[in-house]
Backbone of each chain as ProteinMPNN parsed JSONL, in Angstrom:
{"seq_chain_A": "XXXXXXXXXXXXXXXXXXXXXXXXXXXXXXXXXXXXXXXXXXXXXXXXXXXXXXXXXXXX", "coords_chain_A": {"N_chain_A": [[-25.256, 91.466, 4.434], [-24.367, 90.379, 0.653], [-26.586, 87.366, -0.457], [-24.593, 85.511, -1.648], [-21.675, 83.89, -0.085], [-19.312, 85.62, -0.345], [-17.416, 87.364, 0.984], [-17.181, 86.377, 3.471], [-16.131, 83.959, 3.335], [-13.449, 84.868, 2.548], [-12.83, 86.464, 4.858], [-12.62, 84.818, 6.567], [-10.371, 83.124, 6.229], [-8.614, 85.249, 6.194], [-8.421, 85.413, 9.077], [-7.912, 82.65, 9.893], [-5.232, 82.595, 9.141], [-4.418, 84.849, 10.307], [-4.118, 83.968, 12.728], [-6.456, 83.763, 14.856], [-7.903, 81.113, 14.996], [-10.806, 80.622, 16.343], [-12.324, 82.388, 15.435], [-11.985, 82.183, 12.798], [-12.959, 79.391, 12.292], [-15.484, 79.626, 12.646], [-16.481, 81.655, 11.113], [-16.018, 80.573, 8.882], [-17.871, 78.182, 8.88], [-19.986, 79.57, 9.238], [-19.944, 81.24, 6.385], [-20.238, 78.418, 4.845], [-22.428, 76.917, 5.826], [-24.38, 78.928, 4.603], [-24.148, 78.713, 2.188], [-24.568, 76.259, 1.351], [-27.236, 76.601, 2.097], [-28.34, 78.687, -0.344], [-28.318, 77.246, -2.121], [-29.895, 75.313, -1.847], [-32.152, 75.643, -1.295], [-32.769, 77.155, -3.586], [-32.685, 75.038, -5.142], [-35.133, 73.278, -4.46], [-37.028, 75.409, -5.348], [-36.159, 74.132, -8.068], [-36.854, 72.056, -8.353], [-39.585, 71.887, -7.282], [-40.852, 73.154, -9.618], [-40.53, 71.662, -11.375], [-42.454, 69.758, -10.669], [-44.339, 71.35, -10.819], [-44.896, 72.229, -13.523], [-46.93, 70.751, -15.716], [-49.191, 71.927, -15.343], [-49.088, 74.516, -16.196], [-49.31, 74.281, -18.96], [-48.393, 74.407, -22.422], [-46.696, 76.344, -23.337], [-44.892, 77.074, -21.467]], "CA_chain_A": [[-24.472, 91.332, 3.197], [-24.981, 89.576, 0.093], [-26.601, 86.126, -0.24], [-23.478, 84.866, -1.718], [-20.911, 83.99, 0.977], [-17.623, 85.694, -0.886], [-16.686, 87.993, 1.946], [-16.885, 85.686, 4.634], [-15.193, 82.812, 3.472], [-11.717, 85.431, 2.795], [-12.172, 86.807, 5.835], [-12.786, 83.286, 7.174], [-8.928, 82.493, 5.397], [-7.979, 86.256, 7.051], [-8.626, 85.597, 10.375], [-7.271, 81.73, 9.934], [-3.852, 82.96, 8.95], [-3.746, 85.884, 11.938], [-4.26, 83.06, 14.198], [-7.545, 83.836, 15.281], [-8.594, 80.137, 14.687], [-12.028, 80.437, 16.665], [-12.833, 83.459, 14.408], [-12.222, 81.497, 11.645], [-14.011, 78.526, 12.007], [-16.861, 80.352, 12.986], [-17.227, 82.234, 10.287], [-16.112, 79.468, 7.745], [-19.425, 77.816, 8.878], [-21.445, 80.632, 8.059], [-20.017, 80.793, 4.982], [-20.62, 77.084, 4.622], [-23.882, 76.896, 5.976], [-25.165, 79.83, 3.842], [-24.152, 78.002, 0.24], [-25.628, 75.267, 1.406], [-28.815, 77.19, 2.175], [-29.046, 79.321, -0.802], [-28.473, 75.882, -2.861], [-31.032, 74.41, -1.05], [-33.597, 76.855, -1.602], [-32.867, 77.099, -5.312], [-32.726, 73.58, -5.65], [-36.03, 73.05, -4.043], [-37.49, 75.636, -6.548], [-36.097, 73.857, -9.438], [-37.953, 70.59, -7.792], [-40.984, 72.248, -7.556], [-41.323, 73.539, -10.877], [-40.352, 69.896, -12.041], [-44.08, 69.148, -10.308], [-45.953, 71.958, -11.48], [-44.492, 72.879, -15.175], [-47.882, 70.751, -16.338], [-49.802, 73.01, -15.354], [-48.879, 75.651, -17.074], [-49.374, 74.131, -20.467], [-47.344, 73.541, -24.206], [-46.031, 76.974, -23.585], [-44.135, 77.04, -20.406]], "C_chain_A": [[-25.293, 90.667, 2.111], [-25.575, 88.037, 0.491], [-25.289, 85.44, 0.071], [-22.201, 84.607, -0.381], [-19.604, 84.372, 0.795], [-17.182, 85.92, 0.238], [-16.281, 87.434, 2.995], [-16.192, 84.684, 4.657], [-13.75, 83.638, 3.139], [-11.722, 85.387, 4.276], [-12.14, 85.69, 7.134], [-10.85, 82.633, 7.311], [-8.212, 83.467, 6.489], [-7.877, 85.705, 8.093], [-8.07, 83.896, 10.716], [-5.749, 82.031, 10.529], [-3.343, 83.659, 10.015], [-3.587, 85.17, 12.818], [-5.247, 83.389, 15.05], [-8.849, 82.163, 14.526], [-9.909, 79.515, 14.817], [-12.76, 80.943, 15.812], [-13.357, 83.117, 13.176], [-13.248, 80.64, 11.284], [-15.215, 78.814, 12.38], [-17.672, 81.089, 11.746], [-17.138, 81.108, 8.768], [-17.353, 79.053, 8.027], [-20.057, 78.342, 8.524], [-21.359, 80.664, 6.701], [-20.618, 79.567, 4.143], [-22.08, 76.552, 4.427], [-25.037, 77.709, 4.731], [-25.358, 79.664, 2.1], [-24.736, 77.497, 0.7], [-26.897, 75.55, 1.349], [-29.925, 77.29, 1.301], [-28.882, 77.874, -2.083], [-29.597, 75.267, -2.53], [-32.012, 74.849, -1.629], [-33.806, 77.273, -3.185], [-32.981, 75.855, -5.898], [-34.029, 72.597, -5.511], [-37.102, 73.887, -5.043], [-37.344, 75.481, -7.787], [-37.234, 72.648, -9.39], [-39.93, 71.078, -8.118], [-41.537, 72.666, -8.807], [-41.109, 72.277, -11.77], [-42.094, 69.285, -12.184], [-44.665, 70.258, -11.19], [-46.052, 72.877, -12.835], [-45.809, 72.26, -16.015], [-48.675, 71.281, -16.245], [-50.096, 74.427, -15.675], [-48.868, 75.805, -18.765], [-48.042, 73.85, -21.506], [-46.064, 74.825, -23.865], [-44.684, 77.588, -22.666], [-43.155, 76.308, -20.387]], "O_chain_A": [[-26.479, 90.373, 2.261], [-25.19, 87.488, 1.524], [-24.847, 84.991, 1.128], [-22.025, 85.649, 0.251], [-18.702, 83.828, 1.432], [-16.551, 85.024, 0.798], [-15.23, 87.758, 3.549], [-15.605, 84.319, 5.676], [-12.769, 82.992, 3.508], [-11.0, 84.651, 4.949], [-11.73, 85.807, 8.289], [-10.318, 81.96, 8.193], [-7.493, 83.043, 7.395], [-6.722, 85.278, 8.116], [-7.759, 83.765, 11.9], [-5.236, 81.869, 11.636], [-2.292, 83.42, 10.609], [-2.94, 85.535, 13.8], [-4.897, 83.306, 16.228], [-9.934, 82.146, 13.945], [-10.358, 78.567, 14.173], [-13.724, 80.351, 15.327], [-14.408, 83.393, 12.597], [-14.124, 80.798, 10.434], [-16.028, 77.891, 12.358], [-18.87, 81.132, 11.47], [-17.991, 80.957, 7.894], [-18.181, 79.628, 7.32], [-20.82, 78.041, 7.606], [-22.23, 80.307, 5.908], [-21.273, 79.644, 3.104], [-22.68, 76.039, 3.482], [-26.061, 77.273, 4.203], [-26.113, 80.109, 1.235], [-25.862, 77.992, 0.757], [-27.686, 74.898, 0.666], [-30.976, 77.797, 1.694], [-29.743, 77.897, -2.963], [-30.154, 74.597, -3.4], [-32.656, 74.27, -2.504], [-34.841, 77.621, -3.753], [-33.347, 75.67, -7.059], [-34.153, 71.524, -6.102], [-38.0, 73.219, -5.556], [-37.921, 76.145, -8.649], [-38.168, 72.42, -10.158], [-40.901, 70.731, -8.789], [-42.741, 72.501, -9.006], [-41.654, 72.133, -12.864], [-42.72, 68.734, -13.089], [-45.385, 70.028, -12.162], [-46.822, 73.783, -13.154], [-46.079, 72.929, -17.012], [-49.308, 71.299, -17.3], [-51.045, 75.18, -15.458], [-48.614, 76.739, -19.527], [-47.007, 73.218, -21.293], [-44.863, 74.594, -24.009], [-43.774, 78.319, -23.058], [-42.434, 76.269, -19.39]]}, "seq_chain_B": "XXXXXXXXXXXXXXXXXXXXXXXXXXXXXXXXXXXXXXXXXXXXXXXXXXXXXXXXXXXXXXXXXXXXXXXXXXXXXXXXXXXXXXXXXXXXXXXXXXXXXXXXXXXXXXXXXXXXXXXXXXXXXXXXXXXXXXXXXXXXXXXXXX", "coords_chain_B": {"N_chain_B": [[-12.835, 96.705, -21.824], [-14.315, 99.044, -20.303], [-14.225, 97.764, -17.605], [-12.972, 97.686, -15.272], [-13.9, 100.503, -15.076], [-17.256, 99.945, -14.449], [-16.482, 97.951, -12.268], [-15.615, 99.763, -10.445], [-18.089, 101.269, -9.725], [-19.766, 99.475, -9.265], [-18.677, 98.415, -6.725], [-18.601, 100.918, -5.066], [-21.212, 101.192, -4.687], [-21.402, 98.903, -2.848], [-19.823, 100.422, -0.998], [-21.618, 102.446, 0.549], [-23.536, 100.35, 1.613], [-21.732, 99.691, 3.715], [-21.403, 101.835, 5.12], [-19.449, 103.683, 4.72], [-17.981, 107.036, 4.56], [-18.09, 109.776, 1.621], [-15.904, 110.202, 0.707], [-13.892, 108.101, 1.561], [-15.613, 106.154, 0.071], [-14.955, 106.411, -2.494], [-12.183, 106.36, -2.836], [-11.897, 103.835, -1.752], [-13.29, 102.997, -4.486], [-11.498, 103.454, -6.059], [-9.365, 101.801, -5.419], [-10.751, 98.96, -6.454], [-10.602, 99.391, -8.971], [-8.382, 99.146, -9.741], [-7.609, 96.78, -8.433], [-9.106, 95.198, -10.395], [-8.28, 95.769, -12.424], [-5.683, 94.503, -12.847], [-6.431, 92.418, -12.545], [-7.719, 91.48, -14.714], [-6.082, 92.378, -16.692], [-3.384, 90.993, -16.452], [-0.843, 88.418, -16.864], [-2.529, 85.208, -17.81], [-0.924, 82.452, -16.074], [-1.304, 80.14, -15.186], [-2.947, 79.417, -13.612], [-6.398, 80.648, -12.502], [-6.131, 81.732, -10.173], [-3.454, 82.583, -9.765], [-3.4, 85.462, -10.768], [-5.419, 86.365, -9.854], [-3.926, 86.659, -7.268], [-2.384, 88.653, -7.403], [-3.847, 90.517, -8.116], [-5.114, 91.27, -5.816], [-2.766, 91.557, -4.069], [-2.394, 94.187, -5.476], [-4.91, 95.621, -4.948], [-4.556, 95.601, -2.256], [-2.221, 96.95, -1.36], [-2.549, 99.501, -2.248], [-4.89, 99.887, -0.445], [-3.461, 100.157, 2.147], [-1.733, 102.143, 1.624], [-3.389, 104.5, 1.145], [-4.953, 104.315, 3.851], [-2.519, 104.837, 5.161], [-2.378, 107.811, 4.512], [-5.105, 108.341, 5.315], [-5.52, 108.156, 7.886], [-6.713, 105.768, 8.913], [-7.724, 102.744, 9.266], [-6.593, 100.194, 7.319], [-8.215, 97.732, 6.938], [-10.878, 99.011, 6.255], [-10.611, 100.13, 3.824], [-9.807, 98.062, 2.26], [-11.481, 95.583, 2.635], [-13.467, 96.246, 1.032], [-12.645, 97.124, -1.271], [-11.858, 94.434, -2.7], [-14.297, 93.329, -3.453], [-14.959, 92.894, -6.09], [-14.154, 90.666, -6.3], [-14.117, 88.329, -4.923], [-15.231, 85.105, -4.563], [-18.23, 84.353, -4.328], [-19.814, 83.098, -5.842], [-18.848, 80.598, -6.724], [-18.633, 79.119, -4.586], [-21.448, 78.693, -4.429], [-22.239, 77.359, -6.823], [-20.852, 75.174, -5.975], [-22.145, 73.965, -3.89], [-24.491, 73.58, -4.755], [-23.717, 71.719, -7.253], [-23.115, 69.84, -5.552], [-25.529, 68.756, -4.429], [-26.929, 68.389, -6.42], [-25.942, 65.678, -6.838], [-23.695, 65.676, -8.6], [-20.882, 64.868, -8.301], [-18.135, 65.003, -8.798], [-18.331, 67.479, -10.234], [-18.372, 69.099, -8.363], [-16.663, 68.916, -6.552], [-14.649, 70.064, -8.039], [-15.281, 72.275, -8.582], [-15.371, 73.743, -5.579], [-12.388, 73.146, -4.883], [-11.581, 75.191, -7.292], [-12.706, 77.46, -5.826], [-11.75, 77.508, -2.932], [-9.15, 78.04, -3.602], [-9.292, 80.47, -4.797], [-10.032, 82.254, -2.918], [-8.013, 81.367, -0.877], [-5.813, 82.71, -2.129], [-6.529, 85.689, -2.221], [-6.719, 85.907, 0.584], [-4.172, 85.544, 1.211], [-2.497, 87.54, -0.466], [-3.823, 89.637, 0.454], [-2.687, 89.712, 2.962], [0.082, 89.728, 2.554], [0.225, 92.42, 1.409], [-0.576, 93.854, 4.093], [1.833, 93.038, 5.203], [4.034, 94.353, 3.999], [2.74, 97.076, 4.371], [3.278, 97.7, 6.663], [5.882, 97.657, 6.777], [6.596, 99.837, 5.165], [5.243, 101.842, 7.275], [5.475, 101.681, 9.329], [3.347, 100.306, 11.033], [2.055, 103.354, 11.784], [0.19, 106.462, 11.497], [-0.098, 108.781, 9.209], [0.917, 111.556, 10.252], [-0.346, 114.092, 12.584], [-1.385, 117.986, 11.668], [-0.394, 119.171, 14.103], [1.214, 117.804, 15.203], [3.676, 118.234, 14.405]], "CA_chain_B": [[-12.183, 97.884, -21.3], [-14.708, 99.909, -19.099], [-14.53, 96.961, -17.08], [-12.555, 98.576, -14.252], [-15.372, 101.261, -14.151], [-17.564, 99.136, -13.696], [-16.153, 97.711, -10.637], [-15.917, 100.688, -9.414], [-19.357, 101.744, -9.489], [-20.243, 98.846, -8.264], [-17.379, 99.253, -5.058], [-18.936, 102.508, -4.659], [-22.602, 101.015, -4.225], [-21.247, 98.183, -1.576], [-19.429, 101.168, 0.024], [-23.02, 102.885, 0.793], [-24.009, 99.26, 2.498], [-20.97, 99.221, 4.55], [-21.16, 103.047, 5.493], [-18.597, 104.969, 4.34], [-18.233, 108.286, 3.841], [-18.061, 109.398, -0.019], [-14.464, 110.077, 0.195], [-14.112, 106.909, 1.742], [-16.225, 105.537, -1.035], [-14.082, 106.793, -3.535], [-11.598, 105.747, -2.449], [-12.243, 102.31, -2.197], [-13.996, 102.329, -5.725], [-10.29, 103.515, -7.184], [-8.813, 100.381, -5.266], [-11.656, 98.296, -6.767], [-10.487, 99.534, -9.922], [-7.042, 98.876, -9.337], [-7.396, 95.364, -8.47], [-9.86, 94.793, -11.377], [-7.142, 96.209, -13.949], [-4.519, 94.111, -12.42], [-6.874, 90.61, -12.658], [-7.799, 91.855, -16.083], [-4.661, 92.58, -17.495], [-2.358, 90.152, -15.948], [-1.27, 87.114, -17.908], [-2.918, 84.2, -16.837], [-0.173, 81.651, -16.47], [-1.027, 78.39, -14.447], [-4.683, 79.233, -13.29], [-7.236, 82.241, -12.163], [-5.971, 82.762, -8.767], [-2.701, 83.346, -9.926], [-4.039, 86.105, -11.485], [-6.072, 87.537, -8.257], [-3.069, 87.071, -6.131], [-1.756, 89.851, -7.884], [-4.995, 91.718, -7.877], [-5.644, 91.609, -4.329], [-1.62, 92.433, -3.711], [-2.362, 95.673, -6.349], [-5.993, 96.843, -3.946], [-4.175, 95.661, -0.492], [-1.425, 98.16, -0.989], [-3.594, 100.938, -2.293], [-5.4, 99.838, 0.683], [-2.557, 100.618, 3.041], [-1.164, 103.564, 1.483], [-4.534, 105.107, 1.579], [-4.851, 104.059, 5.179], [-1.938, 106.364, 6.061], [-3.138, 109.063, 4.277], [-6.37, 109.111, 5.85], [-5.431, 107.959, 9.16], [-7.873, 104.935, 9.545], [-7.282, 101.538, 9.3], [-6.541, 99.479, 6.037], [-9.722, 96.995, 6.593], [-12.085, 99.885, 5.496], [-10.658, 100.097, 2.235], [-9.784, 96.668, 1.681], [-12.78, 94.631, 2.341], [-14.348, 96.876, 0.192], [-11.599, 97.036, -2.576], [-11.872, 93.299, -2.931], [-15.845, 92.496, -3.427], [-15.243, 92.685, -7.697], [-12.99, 89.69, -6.789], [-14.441, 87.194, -3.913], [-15.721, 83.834, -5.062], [-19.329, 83.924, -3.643], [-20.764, 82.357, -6.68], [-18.657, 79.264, -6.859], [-19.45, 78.469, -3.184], [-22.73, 78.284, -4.669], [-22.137, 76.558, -7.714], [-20.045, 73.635, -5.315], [-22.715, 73.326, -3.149], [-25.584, 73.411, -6.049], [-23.13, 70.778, -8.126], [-23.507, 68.711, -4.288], [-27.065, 68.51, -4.037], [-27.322, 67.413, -8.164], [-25.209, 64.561, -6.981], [-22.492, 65.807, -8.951], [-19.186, 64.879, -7.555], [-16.637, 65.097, -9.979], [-17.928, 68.788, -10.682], [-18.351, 69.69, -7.247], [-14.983, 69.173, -5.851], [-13.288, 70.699, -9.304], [-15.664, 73.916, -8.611], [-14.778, 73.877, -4.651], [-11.115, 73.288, -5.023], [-11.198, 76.335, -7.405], [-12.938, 78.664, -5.036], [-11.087, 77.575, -1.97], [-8.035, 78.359, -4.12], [-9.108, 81.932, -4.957], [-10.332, 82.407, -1.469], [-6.342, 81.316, -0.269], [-4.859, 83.953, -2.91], [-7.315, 86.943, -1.589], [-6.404, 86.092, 1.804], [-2.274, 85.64, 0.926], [-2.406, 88.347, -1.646], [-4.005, 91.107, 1.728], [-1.741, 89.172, 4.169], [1.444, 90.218, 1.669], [0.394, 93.737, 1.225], [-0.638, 94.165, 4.868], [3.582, 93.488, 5.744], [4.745, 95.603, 3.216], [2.559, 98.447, 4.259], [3.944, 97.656, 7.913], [7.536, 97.762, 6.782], [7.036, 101.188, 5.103], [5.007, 102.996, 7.661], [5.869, 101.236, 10.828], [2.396, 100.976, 12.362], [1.639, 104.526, 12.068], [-0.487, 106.968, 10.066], [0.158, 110.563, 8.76], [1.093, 112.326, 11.703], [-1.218, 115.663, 12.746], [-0.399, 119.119, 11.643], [-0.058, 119.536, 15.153], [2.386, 116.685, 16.006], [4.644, 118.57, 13.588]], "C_chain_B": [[-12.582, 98.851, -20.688], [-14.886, 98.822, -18.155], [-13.934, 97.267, -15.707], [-13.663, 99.782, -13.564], [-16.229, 100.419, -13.821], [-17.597, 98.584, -12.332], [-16.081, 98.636, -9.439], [-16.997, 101.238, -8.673], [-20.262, 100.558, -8.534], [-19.778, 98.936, -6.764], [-18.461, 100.134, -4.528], [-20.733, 102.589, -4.077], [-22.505, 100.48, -2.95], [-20.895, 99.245, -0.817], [-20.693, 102.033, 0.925], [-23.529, 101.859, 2.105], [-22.552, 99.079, 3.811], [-20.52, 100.656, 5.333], [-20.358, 103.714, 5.702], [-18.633, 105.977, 3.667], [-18.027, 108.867, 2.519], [-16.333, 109.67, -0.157], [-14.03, 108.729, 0.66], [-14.174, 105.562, 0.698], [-15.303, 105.494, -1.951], [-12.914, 106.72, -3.613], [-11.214, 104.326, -2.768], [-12.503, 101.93, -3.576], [-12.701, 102.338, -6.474], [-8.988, 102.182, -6.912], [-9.385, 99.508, -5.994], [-11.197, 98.126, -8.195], [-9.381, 98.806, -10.524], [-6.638, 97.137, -10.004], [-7.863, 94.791, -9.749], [-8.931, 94.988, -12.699], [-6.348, 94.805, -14.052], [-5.394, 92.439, -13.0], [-7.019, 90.522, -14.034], [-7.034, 91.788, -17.262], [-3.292, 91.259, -17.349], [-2.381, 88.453, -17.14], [-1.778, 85.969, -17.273], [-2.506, 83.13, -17.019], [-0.53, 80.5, -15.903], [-2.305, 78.478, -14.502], [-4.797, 80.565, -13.019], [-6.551, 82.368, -10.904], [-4.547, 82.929, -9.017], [-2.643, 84.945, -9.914], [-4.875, 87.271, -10.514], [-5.504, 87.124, -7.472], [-3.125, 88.516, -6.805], [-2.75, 91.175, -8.018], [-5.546, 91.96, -6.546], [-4.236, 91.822, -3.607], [-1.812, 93.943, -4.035], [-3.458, 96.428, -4.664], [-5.354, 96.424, -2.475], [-3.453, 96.675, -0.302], [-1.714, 99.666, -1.246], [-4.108, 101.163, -0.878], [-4.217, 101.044, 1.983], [-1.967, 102.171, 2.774], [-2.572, 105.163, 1.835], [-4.689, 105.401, 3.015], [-3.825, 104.979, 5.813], [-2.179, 107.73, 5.59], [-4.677, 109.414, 4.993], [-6.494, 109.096, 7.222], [-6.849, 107.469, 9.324], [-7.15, 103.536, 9.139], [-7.764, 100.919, 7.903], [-7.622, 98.717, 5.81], [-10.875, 97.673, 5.986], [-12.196, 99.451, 4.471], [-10.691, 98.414, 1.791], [-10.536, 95.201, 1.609], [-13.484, 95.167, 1.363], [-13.831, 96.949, -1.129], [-11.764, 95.775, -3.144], [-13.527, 92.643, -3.453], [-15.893, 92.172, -4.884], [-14.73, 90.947, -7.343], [-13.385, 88.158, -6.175], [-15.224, 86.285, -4.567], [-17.311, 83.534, -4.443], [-19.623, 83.095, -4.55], [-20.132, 80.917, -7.065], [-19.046, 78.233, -5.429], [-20.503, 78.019, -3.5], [-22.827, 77.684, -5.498], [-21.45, 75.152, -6.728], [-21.641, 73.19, -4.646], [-24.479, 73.101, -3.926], [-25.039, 71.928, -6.73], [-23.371, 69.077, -6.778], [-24.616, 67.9, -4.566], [-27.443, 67.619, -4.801], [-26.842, 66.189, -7.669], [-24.014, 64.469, -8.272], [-21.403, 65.903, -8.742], [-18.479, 65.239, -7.725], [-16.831, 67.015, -10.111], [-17.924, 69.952, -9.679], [-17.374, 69.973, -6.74], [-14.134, 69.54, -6.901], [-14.23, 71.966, -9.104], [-15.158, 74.23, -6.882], [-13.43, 74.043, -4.377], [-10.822, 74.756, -5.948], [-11.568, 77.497, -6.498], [-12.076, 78.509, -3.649], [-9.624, 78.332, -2.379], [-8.237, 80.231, -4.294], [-9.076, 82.743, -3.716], [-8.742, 82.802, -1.084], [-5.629, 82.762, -0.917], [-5.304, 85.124, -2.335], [-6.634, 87.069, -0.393], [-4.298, 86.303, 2.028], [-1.869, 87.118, 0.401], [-2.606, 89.961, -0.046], [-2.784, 90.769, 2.683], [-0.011, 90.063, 3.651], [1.17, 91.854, 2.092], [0.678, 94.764, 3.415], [1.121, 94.487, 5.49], [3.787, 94.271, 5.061], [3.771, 96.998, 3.755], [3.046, 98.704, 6.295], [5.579, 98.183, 7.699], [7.675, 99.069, 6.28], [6.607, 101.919, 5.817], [5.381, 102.635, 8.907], [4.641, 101.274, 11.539], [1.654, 102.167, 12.854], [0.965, 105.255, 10.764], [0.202, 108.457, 10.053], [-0.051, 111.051, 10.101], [0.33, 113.982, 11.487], [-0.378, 116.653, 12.38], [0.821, 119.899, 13.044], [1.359, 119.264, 15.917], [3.473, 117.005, 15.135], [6.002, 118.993, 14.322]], "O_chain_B": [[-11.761, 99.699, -20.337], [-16.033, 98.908, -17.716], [-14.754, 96.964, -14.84], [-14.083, 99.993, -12.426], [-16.042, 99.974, -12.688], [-18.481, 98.71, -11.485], [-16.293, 98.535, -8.231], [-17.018, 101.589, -7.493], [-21.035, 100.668, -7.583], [-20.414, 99.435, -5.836], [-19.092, 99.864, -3.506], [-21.326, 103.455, -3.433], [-23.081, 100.985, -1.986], [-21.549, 99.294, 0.225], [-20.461, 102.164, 2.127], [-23.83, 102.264, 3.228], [-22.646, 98.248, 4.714], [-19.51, 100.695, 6.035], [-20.297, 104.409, 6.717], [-19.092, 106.098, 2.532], [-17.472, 107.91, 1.979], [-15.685, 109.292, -1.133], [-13.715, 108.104, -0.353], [-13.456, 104.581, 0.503], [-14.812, 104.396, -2.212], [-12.454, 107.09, -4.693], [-10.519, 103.828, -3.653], [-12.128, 100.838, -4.003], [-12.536, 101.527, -7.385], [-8.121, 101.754, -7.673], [-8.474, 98.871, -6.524], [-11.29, 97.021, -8.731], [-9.399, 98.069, -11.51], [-6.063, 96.58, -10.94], [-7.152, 93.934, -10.274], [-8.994, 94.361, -13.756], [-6.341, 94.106, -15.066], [-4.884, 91.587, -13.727], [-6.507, 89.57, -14.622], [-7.235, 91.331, -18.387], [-2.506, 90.874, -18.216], [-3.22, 87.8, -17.761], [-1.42, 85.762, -16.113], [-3.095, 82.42, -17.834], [0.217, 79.603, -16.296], [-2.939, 77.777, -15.291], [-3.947, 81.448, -13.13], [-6.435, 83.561, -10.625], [-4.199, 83.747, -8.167], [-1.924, 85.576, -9.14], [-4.905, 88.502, -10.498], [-6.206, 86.958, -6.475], [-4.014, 89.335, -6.572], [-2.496, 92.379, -8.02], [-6.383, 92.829, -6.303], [-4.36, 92.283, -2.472], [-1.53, 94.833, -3.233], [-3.113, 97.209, -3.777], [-5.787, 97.071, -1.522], [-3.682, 97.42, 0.651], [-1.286, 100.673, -0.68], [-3.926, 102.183, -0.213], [-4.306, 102.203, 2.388], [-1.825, 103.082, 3.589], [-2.561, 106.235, 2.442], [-4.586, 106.555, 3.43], [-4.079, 105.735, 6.75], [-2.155, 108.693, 6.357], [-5.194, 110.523, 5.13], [-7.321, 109.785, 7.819], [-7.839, 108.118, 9.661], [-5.995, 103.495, 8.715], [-8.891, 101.033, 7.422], [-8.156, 98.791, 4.703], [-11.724, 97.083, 5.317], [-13.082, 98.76, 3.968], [-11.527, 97.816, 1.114], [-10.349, 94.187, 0.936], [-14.228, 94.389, 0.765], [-14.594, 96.833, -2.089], [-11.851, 95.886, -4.367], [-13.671, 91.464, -3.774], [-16.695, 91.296, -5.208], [-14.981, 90.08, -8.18], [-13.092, 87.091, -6.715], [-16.068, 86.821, -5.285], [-17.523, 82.374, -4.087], [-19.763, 81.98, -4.047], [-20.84, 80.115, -7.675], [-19.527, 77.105, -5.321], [-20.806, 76.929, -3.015], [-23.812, 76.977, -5.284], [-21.827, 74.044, -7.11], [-22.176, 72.128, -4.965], [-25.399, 72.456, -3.424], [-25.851, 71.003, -6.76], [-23.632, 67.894, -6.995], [-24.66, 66.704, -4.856], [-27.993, 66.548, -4.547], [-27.501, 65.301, -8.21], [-23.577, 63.426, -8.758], [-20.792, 66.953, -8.941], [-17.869, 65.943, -6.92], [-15.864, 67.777, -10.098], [-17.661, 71.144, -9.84], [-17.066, 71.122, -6.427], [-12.921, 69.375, -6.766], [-13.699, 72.922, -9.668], [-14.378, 75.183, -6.889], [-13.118, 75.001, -3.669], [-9.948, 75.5, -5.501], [-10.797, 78.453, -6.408], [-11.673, 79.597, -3.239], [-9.056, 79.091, -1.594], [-7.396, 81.055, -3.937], [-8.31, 83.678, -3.487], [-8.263, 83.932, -0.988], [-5.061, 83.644, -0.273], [-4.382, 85.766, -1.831], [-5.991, 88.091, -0.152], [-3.559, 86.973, 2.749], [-0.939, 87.736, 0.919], [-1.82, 90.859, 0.258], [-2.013, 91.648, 3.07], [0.728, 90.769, 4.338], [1.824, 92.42, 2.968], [1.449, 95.622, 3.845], [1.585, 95.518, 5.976], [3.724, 95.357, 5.636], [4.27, 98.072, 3.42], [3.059, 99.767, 6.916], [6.224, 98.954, 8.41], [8.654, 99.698, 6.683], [7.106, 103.032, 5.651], [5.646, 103.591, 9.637], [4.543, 102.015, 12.516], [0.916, 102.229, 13.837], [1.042, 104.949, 9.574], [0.908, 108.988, 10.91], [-1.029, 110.927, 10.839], [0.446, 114.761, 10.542], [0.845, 116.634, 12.513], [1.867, 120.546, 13.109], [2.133, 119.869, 16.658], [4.317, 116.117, 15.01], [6.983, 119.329, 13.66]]}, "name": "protein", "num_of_chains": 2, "seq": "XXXXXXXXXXXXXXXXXXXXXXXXXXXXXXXXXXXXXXXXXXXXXXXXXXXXXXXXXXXXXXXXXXXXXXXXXXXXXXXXXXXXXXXXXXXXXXXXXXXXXXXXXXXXXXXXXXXXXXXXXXXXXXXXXXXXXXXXXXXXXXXXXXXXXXXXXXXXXXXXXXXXXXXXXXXXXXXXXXXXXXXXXXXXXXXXXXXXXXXXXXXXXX"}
């Protein structure tokens, strides 16, 4: 699927509500896990470009 | 106001990744559309997931009605009907707003996506009974079974 975790956190809600509560919290985590991730990983390339934006000069 | 196409075309790309056939596809993209009218159009009285209840009631029961016409099961269409609508990107904005050490804007962007999340999932849950109560469980019966 996408990065984003839309689909999985509904069908995270879906599968709550049916009463498939293992289902759920199973996939809620992934969902969970996978923001966290792609936060991570974007947040780590904002960091890094924090360090190495002098290097690129006046015009960067 | 082509904002409905749109959604569709997009629909109609995810449907490709989730391998359905083009009627299938097309299908789905006119649910997609559906819902997208419905979130579009609708007034938006308290908050946004008001707003996509009612758009994920509109593509659940497309969903279903579809579903007995084609004799397959409503999840086809309706995971697929729904992708204009799902909150991936605030998940990612909460847990981006985390990291910053932004509190305050973290749990006011989480609380809204959990909220749209709930409506998506209420909004299919709704349609799913109603398309129980009109078909009983069953799809378009064969020429055969006539």
């Amino acid at each position: 699927m996408l990065l984003v975790p839309g689909v999985a956190i509904t069908n995270a809600i879906r599968d709550t509500i049916a009463g498939d509560f293992v289902a759920g919290l199973a996939r809620g985590a992934e969902a969970f896990l996978a923001a966290a991730a792609i936060s991570a990983g974007t947040g780590g390339a904002f960091a890094l470009w924090q360090i190495l934006q002098p290097f690129f000069g006046k015009g960067a | 106001m082509l904002a409905p196409l749109y959604a569709a075309i997009a629909t109609s790309a995810f449907s490709i990744l989730f391998g359905l056939g083009w009627i299938d596809a097309s299908i789905a993209s006119c649910g997609a559309a559906l819902g997208w009218a419905v979130y579009q159009w609708f007034p938006a009285l308290h908050a946004e997931a008001f707003s996509v209840f009612f758009a994920a009631l509109a593509a659940g029961l497309f969903s279903e009605i579809a579903s007995y016409f084609r004799r397959k099961p409503a999840t086809v269409y309706m995971i697929a009907s729904i992708i204009p609508l799902v909150p991936g990107g605030g998940m990612y904005y909460t847990m981006l707003s985390t990291l910053e050490g932004n509190t305050a804007k973290s749990v006011d962007t989480g609380i809204a996506t959990l909220m749209t999340a709930f409506s998506i999932a209420i909004g299919l849950a709704g349609a799913n009974v109603i398309g129980r109560i009109a078909f009983g469980n069953r799809y378009r019966p064969l020429r055969s079974q006539k």
